[in-house]
C-alpha positions in Angstrom: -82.6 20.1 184.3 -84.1 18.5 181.9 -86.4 16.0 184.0 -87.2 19.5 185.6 -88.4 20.8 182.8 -90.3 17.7 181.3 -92.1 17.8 184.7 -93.4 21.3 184.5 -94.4 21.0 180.9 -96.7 18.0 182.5 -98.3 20.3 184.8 -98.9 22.9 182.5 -100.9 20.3 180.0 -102.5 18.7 183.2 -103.9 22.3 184.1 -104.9 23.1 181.2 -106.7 20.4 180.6 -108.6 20.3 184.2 -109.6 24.2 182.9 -110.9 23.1 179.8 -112.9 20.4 181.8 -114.3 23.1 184.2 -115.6 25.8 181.7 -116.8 23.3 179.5 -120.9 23.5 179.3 -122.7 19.9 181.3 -123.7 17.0 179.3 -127.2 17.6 177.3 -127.6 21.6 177.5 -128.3 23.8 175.1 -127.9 27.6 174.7 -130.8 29.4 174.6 -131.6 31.7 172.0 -132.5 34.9 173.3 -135.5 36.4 170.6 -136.6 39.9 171.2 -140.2 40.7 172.2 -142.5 42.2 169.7 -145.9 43.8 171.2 -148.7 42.5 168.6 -151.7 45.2 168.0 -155.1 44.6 170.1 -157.1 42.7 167.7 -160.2 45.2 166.8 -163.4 43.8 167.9 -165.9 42.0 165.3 -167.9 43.9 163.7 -172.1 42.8 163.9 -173.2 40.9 161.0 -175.4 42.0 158.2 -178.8 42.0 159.5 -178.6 41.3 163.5 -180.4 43.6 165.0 -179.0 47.3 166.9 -177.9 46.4 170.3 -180.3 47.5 173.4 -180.7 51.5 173.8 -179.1 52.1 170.4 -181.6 54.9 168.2 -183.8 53.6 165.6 -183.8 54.8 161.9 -185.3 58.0 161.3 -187.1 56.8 158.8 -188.5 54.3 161.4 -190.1 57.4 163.3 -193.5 58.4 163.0 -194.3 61.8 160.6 -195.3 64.8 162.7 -198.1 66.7 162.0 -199.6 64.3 159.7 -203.2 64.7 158.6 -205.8 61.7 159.2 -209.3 62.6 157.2 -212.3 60.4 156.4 -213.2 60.6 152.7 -216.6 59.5 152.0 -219.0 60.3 149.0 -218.3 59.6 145.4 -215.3 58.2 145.2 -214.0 55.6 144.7 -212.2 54.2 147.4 -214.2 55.7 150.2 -211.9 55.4 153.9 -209.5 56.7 156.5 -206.8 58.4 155.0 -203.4 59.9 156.6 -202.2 62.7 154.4 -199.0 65.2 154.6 -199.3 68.1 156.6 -200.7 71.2 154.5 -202.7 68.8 151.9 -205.6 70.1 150.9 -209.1 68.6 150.0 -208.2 67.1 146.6 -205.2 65.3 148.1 -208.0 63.7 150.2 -209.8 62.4 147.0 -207.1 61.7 145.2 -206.0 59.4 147.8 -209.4 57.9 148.1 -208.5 56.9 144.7 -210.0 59.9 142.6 -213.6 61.0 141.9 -216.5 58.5 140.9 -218.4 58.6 137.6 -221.1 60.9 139.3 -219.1 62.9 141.3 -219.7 66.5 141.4 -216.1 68.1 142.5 -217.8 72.2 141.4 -219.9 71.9 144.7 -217.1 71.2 146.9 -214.2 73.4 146.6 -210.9 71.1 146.3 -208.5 73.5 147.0 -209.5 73.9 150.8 -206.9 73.2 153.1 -207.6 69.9 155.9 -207.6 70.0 159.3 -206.9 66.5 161.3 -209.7 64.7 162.0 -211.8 66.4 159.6 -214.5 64.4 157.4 -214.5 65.2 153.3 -217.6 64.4 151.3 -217.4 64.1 147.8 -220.9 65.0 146.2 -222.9 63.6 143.7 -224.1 64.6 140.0 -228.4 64.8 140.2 -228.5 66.0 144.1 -228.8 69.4 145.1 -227.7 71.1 148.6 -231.0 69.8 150.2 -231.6 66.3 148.3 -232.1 65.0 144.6 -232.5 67.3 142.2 -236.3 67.4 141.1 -237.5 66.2 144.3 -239.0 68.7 147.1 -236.9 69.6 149.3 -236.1 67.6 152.5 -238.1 68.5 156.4 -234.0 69.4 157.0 -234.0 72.7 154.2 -234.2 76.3 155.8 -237.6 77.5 154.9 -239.4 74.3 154.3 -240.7 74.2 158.1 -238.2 73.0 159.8 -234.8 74.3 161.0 -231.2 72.3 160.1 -230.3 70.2 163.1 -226.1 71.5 163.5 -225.8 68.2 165.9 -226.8 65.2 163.2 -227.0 68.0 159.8 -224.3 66.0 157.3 -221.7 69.0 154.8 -224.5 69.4 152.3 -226.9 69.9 154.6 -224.9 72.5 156.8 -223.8 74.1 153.6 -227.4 75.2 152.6 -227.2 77.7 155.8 -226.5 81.2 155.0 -222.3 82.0 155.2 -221.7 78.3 155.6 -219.2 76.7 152.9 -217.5 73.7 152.7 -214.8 74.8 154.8 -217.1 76.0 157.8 -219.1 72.8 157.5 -216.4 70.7 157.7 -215.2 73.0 161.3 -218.8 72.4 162.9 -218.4 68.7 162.1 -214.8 68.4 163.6 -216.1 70.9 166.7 -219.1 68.8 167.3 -217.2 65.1 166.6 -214.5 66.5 169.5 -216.6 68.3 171.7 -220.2 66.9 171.9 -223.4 68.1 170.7 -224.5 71.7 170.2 -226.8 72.9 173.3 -227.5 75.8 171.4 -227.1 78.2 168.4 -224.6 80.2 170.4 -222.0 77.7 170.8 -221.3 78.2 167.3 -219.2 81.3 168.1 -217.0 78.6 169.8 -216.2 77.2 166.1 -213.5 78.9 164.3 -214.6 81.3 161.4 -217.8 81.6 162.7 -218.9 85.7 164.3 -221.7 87.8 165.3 -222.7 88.1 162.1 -223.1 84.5 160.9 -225.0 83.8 163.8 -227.4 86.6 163.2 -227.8 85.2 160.0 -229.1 81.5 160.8 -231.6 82.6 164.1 -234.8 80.8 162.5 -232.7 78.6 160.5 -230.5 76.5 162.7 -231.1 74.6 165.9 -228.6 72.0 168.1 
């Protein structure tokens, strides 16, 4: 009995240790470590730097757009920095001079009245001290004066001369210069009536006066 039992106490180590041989991991592995996935956020796309320009069919500055409505006039006469000016929409004729960079020493600003309103396009002469609607004080009056002979040409007549016309102010005279700058040359007195401000009545006043 005992041999017997010595014997199966042999199989019993032998089998465990054939087990221990079969569930034992091969030569040179290595258990993996198992680390759980973590979804990163989408990087957010660079930004443009300072100064590169917008890209293609982006919308410029406002600031970049052109004013509408804004008034382009030619001051001439004493000033002092006779030129093409573009002025604000609604300025009036002593924005024009003040732009032009004010009145000259012999400017005469009471026979032009600064507080008419522009028009695009139109032509603002500043007068001078010593000349009169028709030419220098003291001197006879020009071939162009009503009543010296000869009638006011309204196709080459400069403001001053236009303004010496019966119902003709600075304002009108500055509408027959735009008119006739725009349209062409007067063909006759009529075509005056085309020249806003300007009725039946004004014409009937400058028949004998006046001529294209």
């Amino acid at each position: 009995m005992t041999r017997v039992a010595v014997f199966v106490l042999v199989l019993i180590v032998l089998a465990w240790i054939g087990l221990s041989i079969l569930l034992a991991p091969p030569p040179g592995s290595t258990e993996l470590e198992t680390v759980p996935l973590v979804s990163e956020p989408s990087a957010a796309p660079p930004l443009s730097p300072p100064g590169q320009s917008s890209p293609p069919g982006s919308t410029p500055p406002a600031s970049a757009q052109p004013a509408a409505g804004a008034l382009t006039v030619h001051v001439v006469g004493a000033v002092k920095k006779p030129g093409v000016y573009v002025l604000a929409p609604g300025s009036r004729i002593i924005d024009a001079v003040e732009a032009a960079g004010g009145m000259a020493k012999k400017a005469a600003p009471e026979q032009l009245n600064l507080a008419a309103p522009l028009t695009d396009g139109q032509q603002v002469v500043m007068p001078r001290a010593g000349k009169a609607a028709g030419g220098d004080v003291g001197q006879p009056p020009s071939s162009a004066s009503p009543g010296a002979g000869s009638k006011v040409s309204l196709n080459t007549a400069d403001a001053q001369e236009l303004q010496q016309l019966p119902g003709i102010g600075p304002s009108l005279a500055a509408r027959i210069i735009e008119f006739r700058t725009k349209n062409g040359p007067f063909t006759s007195l009529s075509d005056l009536d085309a020249v806003s401000g300007i009725g039946p009545s004004i014409l009937a006043n400058l028949e004998g006066l006046a001529e294209p």
